[in-house]
N, C-alpha and C positions, 0 to 999 in steps of 0.2 A: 765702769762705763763700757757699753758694749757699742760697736760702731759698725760699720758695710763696708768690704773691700769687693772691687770688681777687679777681678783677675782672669784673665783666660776665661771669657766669656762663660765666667762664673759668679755668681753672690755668696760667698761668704758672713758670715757674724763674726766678727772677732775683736779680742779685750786687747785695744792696743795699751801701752807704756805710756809714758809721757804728757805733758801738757798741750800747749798753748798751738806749738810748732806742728807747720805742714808736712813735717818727717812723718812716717809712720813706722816707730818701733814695738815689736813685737819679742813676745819670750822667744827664746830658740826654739825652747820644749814646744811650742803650738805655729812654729814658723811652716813645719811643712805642711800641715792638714790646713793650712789658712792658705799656703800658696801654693805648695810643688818643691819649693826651695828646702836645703837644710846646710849647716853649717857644719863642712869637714875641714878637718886638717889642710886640703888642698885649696879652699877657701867656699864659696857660694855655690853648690851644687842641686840641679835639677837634672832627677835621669840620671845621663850619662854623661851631664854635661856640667864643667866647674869652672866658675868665674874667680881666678886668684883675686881676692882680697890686696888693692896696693898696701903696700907696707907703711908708707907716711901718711896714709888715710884712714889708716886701721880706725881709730877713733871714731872716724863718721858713720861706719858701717857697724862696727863691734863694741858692744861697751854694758857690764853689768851683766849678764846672763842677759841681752835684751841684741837683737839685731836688727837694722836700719831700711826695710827693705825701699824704700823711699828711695833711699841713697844708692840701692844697687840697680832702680829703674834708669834713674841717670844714669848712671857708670855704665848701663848698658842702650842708651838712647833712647828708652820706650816712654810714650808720652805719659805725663803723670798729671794728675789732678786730684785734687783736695778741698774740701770744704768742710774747715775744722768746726766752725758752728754745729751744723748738721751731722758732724762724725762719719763722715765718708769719704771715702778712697777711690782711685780707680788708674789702674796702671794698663797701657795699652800695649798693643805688640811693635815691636823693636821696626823702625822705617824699613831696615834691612832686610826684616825677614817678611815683611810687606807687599817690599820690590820684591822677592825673591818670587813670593806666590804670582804677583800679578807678571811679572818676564813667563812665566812655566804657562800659561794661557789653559790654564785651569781652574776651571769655577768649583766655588767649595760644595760638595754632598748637604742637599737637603732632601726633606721629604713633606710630601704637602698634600693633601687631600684633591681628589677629584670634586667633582658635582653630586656623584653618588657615592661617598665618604669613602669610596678606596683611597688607599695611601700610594704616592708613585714617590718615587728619587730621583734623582737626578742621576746615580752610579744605574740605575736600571737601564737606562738609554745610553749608555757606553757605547760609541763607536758609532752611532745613532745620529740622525742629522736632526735638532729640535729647535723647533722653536718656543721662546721661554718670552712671555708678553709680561710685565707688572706696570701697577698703577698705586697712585696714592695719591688722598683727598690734599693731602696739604701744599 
């Protein structure tokens, strides 16, 4: 069964493990190219960055050649949602690192067409005083 993970404002296909349960366990061997994640020695590594594994929870995270990455959204606060009917996933980014963006009073780099399909960004008008208007029908 192949199912949808959203991750870092990404879509994925990937063959989870498991039944019934809103865990989503995944092989090791396809954890990074489905998320960013991989499992070291030091424990749940993305980058540069490694989340140790608790030791009395080893179970919930690690077990069978298969890892939990459900279980390390919790462990790390990002919001999680599931809908095992449908076979999709969707892990959000961590409150923390949320706040972190919104305190910095920095709006994220996009790029968007004019009137006469030029592309402009947002980093173009760096340092630039703009005004940014949106609307939506709903």
């Amino acid at each position: 069964m192949t199912a949808t993970l959203i991750i870092d404002n990404a879509v994925h296909e990937i063959t989870p493990l498991g039944g019934d349960s809103a865990d989503l366990w995944l092989a090791t061997d396809s954890l990074k190219a489905a998320t960013g994640w991989e499992l070291k020695p030091e424990g749940a590594c993305k980058d540069d960055v490694c989340v140790p594994i608790p030791l009395q929870r080893e179970r919930e995270f690690v077990r069978d050649g298969a890892f939990n990455i459900a279980a390390l959204a919790k462990y790390l606060g990002q919001p999680f949602a599931a809908d095992v009917d449908h076979h999709a996933w969707v892990i959000g980014e961590a409150a923390a690192a949320r706040s972190e963006a919104l305190r910095s009073l920095q709006a994220p780099d996009f790029a968007l067409p004019d009137l006469d399909g030029v592309e402009h960004s947002l980093s173009d008008y760096r340092g630039k005083k703009v005004f940014l208007a949106s609307w939506a029908s709903w």
